[in-house]
MARVEXFI-670990 format. One record per residue (C-alpha): residue number from 1; x, y, z; residue in three letters. Coordinates in steps of 0.1 Angstrom, whole numbers. Each point is the difference from the previous one (the first is absolute). Example, Ala and Ser with C-alpha at 12.3 -4.5 7.8 and 13.67 -1.06 7.14 Angstrom:
2
+-----+-------+-------+-------+---------+
! num !     X !     Y !     Z ! residuo !
+-----+-------+-------+-------+---------+
!   1 !   123 !   -45 !    78 !     Ala !
!   2 !    14 !    34 !    -7 !     Ser !
+-----+-------+-------+-------+---------+
// end
This chain:
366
+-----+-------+-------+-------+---------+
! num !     X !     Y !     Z ! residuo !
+-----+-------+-------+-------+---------+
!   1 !  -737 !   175 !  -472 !     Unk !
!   2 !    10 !    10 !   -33 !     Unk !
!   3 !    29 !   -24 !   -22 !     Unk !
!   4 !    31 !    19 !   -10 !     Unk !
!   5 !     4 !     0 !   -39 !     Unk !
!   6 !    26 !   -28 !     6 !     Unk !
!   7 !   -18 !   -22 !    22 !     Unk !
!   8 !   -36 !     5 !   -22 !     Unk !
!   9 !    20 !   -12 !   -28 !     Unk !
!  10 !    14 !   -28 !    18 !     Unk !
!  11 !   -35 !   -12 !     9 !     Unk !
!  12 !   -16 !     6 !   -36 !     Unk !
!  13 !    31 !   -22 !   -14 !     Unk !
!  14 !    -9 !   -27 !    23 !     Unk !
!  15 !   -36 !     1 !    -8 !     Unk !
!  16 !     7 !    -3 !   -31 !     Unk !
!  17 !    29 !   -26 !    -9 !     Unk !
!  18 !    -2 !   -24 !    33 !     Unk !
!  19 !     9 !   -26 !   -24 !     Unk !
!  20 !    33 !    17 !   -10 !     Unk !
!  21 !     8 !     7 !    38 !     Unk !
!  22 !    -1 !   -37 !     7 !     Unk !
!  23 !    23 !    -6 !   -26 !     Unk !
!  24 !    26 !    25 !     6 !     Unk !
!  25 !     6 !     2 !    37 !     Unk !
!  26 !    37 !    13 !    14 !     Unk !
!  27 !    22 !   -24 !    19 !     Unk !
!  28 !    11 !    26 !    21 !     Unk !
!  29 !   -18 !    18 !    28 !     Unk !
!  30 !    11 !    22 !    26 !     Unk !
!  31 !   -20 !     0 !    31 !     Unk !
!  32 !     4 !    25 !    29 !     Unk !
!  33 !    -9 !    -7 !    33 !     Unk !
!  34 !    18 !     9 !    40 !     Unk !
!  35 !    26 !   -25 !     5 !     Unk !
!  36 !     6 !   -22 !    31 !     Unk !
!  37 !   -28 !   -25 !    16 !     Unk !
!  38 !   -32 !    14 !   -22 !     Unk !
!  39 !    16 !     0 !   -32 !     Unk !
!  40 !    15 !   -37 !     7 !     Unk !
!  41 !   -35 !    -8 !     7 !     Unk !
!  42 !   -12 !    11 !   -35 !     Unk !
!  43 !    31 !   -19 !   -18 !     Unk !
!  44 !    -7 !   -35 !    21 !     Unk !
!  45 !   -35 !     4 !    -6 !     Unk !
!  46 !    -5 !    11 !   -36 !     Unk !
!  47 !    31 !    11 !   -18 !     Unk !
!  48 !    15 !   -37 !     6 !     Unk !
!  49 !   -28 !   -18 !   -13 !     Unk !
!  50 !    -7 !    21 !   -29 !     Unk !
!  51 !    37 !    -7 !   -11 !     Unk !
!  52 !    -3 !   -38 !     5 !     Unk !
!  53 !   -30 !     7 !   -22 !     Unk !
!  54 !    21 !    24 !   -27 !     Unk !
!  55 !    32 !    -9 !     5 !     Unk !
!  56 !    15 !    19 !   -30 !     Unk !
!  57 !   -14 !    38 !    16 !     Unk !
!  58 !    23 !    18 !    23 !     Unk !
!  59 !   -13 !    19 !    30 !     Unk !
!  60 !    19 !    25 !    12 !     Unk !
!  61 !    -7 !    20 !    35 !     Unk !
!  62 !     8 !    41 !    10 !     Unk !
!  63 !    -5 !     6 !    37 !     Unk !
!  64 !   -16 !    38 !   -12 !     Unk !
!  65 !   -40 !    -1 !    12 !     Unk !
!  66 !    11 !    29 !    27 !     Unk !
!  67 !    10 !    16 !   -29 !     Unk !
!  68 !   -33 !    -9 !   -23 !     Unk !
!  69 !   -14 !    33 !    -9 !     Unk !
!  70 !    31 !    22 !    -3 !     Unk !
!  71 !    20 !   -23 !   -23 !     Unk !
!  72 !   -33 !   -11 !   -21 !     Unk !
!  73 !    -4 !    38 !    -4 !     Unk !
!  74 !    34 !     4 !   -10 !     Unk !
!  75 !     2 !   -32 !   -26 !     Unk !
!  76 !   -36 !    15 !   -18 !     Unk !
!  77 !    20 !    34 !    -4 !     Unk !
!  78 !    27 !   -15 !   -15 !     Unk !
!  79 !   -23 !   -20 !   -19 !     Unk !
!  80 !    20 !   -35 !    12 !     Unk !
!  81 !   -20 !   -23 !    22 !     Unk !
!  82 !    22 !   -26 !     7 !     Unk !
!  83 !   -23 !   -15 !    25 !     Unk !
!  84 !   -27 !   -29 !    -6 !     Unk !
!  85 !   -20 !    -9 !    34 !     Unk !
!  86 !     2 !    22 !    27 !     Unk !
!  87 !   -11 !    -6 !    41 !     Unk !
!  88 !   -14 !    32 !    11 !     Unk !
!  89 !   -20 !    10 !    34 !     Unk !
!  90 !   -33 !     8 !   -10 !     Unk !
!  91 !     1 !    37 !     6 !     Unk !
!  92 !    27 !     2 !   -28 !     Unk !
!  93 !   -21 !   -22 !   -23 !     Unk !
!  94 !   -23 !    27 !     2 !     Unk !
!  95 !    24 !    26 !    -3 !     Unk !
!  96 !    19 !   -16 !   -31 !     Unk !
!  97 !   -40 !    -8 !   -17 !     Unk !
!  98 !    -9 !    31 !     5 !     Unk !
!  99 !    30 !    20 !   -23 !     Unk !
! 100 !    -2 !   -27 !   -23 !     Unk !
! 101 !    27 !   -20 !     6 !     Unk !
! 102 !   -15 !   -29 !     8 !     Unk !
! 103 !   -22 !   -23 !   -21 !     Unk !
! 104 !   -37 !    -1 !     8 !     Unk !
! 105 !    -7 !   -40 !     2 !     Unk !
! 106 !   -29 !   -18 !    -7 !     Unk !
! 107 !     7 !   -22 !    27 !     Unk !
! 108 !   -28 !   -31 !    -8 !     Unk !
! 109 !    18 !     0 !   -34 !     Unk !
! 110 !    30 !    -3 !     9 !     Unk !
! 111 !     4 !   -17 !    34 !     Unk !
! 112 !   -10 !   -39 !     6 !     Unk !
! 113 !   -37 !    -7 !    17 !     Unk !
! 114 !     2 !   -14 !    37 !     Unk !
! 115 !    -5 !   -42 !     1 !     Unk !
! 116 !   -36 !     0 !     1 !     Unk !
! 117 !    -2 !    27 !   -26 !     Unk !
! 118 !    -6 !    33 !    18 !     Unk !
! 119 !    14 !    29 !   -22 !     Unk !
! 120 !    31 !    13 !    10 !     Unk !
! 121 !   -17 !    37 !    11 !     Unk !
! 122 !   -23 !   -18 !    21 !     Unk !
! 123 !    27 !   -21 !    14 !     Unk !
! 124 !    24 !    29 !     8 !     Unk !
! 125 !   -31 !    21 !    11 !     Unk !
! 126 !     7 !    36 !    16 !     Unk !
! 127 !    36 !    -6 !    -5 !     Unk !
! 128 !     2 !     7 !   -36 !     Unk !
! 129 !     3 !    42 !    15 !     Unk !
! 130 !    14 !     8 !   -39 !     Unk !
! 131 !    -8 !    -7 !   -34 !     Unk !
! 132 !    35 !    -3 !    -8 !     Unk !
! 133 !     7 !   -23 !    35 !     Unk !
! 134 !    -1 !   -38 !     5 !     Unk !
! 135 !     2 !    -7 !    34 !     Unk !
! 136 !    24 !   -26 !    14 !     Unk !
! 137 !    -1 !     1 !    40 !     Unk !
! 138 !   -15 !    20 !    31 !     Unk !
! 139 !    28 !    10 !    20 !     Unk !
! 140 !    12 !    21 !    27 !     Unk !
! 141 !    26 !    26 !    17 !     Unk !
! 142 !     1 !    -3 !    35 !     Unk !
! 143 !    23 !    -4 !    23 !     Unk !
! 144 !    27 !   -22 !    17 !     Unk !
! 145 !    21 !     4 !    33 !     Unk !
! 146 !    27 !   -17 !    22 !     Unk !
! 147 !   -15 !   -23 !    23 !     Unk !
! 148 !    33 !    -3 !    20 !     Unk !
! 149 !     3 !    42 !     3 !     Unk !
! 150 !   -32 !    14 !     4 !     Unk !
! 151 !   -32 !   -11 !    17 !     Unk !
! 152 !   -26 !   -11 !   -26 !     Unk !
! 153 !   -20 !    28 !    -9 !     Unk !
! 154 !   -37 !    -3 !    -6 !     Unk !
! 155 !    -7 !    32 !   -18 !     Unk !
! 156 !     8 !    12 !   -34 !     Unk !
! 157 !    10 !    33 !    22 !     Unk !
! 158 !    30 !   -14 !    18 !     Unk !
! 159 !    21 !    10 !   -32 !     Unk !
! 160 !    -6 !    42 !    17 !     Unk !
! 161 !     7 !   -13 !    37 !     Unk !
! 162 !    38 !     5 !     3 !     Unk !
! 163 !    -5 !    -5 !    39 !     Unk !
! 164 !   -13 !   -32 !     2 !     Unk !
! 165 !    13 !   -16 !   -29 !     Unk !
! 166 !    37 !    18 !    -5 !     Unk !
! 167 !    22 !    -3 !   -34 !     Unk !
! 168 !    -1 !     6 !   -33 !     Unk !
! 169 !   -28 !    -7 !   -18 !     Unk !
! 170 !    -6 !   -10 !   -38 !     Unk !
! 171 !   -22 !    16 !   -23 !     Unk !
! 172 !    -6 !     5 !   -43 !     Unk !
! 173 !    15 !    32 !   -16 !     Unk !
! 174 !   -42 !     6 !   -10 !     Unk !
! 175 !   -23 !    19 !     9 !     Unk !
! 176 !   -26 !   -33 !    -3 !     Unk !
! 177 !    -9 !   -17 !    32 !     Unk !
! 178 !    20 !    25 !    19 !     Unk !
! 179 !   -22 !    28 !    -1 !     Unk !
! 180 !   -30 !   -22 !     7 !     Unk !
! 181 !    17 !   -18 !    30 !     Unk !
! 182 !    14 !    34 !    13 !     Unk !
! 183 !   -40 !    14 !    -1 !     Unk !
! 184 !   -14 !   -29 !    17 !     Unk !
! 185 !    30 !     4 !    25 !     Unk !
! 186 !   -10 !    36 !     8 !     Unk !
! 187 !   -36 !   -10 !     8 !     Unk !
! 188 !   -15 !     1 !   -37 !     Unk !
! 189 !   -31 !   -25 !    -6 !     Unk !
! 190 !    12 !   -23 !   -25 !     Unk !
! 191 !   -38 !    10 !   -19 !     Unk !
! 192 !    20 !    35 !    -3 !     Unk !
! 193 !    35 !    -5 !    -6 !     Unk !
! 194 !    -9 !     7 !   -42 !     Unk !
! 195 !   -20 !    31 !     8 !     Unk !
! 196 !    27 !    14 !    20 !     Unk !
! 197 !    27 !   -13 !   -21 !     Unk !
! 198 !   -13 !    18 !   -27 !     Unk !
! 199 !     3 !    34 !    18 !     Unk !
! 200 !    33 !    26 !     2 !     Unk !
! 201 !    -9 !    -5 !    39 !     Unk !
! 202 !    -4 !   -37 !     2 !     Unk !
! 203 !    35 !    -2 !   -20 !     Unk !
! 204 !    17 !    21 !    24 !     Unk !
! 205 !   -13 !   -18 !    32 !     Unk !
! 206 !     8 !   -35 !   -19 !     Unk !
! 207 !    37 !    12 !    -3 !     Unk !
! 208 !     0 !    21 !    35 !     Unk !
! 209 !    -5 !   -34 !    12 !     Unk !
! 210 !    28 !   -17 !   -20 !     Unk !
! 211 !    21 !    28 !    16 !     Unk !
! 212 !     1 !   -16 !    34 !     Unk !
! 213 !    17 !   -31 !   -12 !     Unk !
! 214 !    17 !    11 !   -30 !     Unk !
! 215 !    36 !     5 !    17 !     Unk !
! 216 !    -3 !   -41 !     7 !     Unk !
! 217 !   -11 !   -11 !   -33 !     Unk !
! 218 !    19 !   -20 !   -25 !     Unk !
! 219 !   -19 !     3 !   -36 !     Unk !
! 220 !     3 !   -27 !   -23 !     Unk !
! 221 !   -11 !    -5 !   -38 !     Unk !
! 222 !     2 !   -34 !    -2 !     Unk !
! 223 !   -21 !   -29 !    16 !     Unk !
! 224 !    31 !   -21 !    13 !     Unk !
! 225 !    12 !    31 !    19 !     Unk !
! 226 !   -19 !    -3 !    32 !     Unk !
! 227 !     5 !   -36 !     6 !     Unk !
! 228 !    37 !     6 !    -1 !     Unk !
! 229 !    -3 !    26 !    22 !     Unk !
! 230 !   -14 !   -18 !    23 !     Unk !
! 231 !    18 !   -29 !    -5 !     Unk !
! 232 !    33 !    20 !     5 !     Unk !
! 233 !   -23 !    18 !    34 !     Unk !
! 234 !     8 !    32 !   -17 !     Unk !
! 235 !   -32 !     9 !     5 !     Unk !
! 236 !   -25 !   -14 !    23 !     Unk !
! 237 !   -32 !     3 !   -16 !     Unk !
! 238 !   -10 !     7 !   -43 !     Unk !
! 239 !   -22 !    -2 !   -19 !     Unk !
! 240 !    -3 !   -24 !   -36 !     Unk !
! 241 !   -21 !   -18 !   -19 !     Unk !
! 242 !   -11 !   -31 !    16 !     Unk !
! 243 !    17 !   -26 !   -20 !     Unk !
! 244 !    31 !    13 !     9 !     Unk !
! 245 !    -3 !    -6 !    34 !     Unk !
! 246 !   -15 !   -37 !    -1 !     Unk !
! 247 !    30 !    -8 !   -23 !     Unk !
! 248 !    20 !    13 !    32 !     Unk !
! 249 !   -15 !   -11 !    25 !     Unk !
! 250 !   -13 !   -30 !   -11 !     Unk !
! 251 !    27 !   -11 !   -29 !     Unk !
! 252 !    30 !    16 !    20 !     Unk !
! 253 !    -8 !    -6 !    36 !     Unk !
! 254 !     8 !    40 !    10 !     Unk !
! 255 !   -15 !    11 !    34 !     Unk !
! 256 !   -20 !    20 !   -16 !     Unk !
! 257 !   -39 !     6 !     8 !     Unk !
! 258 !   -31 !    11 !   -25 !     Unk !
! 259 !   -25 !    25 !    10 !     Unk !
! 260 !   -30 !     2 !   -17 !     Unk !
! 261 !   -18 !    25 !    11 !     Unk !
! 262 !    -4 !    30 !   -24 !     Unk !
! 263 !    11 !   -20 !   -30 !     Unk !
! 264 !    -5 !    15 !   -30 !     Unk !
! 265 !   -16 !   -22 !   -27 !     Unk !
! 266 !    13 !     5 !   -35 !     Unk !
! 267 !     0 !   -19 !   -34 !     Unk !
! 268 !    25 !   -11 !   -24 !     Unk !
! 269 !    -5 !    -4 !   -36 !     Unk !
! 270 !    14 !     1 !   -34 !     Unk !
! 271 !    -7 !    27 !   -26 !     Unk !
! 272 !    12 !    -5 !   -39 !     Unk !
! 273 !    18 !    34 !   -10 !     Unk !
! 274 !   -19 !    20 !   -29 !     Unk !
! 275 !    13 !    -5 !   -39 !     Unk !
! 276 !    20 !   -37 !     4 !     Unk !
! 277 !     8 !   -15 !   -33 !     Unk !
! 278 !   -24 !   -29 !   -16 !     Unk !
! 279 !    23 !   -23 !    10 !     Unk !
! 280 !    13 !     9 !    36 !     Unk !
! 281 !   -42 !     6 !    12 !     Unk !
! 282 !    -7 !   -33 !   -13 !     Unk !
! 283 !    24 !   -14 !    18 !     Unk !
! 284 !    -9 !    21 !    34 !     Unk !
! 285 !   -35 !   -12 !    -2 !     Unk !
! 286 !     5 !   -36 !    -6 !     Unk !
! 287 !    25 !     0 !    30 !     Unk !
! 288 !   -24 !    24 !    21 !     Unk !
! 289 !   -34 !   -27 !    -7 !     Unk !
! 290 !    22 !   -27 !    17 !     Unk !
! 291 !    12 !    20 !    25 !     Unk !
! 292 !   -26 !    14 !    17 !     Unk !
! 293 !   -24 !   -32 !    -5 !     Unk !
! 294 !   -14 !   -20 !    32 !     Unk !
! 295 !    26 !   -23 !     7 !     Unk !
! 296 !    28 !    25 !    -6 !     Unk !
! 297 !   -11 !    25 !    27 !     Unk !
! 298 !    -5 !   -28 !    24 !     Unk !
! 299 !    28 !   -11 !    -6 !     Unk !
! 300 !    20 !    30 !     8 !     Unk !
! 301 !    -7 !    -3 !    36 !     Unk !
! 302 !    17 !   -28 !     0 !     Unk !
! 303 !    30 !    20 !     1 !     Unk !
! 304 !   -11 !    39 !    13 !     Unk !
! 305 !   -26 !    10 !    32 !     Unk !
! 306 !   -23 !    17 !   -25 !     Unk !
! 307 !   -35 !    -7 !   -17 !     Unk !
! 308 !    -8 !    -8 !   -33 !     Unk !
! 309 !   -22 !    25 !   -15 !     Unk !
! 310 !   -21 !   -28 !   -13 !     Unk !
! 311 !   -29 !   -12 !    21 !     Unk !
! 312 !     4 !   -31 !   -19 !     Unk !
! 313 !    33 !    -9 !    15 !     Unk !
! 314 !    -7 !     8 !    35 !     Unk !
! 315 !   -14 !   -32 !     7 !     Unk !
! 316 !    32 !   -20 !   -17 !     Unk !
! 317 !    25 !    22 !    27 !     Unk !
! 318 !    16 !   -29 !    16 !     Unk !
! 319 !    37 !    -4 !    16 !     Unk !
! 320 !    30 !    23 !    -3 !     Unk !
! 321 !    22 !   -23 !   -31 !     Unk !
! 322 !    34 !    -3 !    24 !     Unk !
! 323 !   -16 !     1 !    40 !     Unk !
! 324 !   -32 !   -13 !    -1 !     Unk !
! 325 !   -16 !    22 !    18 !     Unk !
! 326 !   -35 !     8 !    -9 !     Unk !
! 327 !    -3 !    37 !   -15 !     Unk !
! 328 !   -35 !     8 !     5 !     Unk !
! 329 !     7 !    16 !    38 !     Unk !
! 330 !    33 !    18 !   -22 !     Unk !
! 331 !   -24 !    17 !   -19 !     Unk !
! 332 !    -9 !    42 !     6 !     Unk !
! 333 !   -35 !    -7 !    -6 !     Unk !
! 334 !    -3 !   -29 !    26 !     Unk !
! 335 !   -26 !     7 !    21 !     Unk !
! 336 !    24 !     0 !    31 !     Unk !
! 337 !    22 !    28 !   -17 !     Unk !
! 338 !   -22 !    25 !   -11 !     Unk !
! 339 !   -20 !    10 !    30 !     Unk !
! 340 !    12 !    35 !    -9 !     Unk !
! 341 !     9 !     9 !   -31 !     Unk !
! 342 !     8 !    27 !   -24 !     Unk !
! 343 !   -19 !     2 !   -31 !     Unk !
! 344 !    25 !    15 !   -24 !     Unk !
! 345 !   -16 !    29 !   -24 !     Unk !
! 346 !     9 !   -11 !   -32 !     Unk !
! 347 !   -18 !    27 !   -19 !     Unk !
! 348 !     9 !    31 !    24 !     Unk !
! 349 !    38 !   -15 !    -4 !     Unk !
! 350 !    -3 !     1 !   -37 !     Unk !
! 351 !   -14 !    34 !     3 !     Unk !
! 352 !    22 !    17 !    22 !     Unk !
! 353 !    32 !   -22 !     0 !     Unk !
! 354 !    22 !    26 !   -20 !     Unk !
! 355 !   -12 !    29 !    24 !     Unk !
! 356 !     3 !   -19 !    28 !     Unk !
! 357 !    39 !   -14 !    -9 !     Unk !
! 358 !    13 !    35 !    -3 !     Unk !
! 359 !   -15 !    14 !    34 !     Unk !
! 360 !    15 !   -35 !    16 !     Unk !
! 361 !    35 !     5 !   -17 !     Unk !
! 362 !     4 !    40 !     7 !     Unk !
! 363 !   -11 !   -11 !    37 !     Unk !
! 364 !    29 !   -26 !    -1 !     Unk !
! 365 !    25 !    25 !   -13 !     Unk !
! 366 !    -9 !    26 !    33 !     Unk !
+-----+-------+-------+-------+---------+
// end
């Protein structure tokens, strides 16, 4: 992947005054993450700590990753970046690396080793999807339903039955996880759904299928959506990411039900922005190596259903920090849960996202 002129410059400046960077680091640093249960997760676990540590910097939060590429597009055009650290899915790490608006990372120079020294690469493994990405957590978008209103469904495909299980259903104005589930859902072989994805015909039987249930969906942008939803029994099954619903279910007491099946694994990450200032990237990193060391991702799932990036911290996952409860069996990749999952495309999303997103949005307009 090639550096934009910004970000290469960035990287040589480092290179060559790490002394000065120590010594002039920002106070202020803007992080942007997705709001509700999983960013309160990443403020209890790292951004509280880190301020008990550096109690004269000032963190400040925006609730725009949704909105990741389009506005870090838009603040390198108007040549304003106002952003520090930002939480990206991996697909858009790619996506933002790839034009250059990312910085490419050397991540065993920058991020802490494990405990027992393993390098940071060989810690995070297959994870690290970008050079610009540092993986944070393995999550996933699935769904939740009623338990009081429908029967519990076993089958990622109950969201198309509107006989068996009636009312309105729940799902993200994407084209991601969607098209998959409505392939799989017309008899697709999940070894296919990419190859036929990545046809005009496989796109057009993907959104022939959303046809059938489109006239009893409610679309939502943002993660805490669903669960109110539900919560409110406007709608009696939805989909969401995973964290959202254990918070729910498990925080809030709703009569609300996870299915697993069909899940779609994803990762979460940060990315620095190309061309930040001496003082602001100094500042980013020496927040990011704490943040994303052992004890900090394990200790995020003290607070959030999702798991640390880090094989390292896998082994220090212990008890949710106000319940009690253990959060291993929480967890998307517990063995229990992912009998059937989806293996999210990162690279034919970064590909074909923009493509894809305008055939889903005209076929939403209809």
């Amino acid at each position: 992947m090639k550096l934009s002129k910004l970000s290469a410059l960035a990287v040589t400046t480092a290179l060559c005054a790490p002394s000065a960077f120590a010594e002039e680091m920002a106070n202020e640093l803007t992080l942007v993450s997705w709001g509700g249960a999983y960013e309160n997760s990443q403020h209890k676990a790292y951004v509280e700590p880190y301020l008990a540590a550096n109690p004269d910097v000032k963190i400040t939060w925006s609730q725009s990753a949704a909105e990741a590429v389009a506005k870090i597009r838009a603040m390198n055009e108007a040549g304003n970046v106002t952003w520090d650290l930002v939480d990206v899915v991996a697909s858009d790490s790619m996506r933002l690396c790839d034009e250059g608006l990312a910085e490419e990372l050397d991540h065993d120079g920058i991020l802490a080793a494990a405990p027992d020294g393993t390098s940071a690469t060989d810690d995070f493994g297959d994870l690290i999807v970008s050079d610009c990405f540092v993986p944070q957590i393995v999550y996933s978008t699935t769904f939740g339903y009623r338990t009081d209103l429908i029967d519990q469904p076993d089958t990622v495909c109950a969201i198309f039955d509107t006989e068996k299980y009636p009312g309105k259903r729940s799902l993200q104005k994407r084209p991601i996880d969607n098209m998959e589930w409505a392939l799989y859902c017309d008899g697709v072989a999940k070894d296919d759904i990419y190859d036929v994805l990545g046809t005009d015909e496989g796109v057009a039987q993907a959104l022939a299928k959303l046809d059938t249930i489109k006239d009893d969906v409610v679309w939502w942008t943002a993660g805490a959506e669903t669960p109110q939803l539900l919560a409110d029994g406007e709608v009696v099954m939805g989909s969401t990411f995973n964290g959202r619903l254990f918070s729910a279910i498990a925080e809030q007491g709703q009569p609300i039900g996870m299915l697993w099946d069909m899940q779609s694994f994803d990762l979460d990450g940060w990315i620095i922005p190309a061309g930040l200032p001496a003082d602001r990237r100094a500042r980013v990193l020496d927040f990011l190596k704490f943040a994303t060391d052992t004890q900090r991702l394990a200790d995020q799932a003290k607070y959030i259903s999702y798991g640390p990036a880090r094989a390292s911290s896998a082994p220090l996952v212990g008890k949710h920090a106000d319940l009690g409860i253990d959060m291993a069996p929480h967890m998307p990749t517990d063995p229990a849960n992912a009998s059937n999952v989806h293996v999210y495309d990162y690279e034919w999303w970064a590909d074909n996202r923009d493509d894809l997103d305008a055939k889903f949005q005209a076929w939403l307009a209809k």
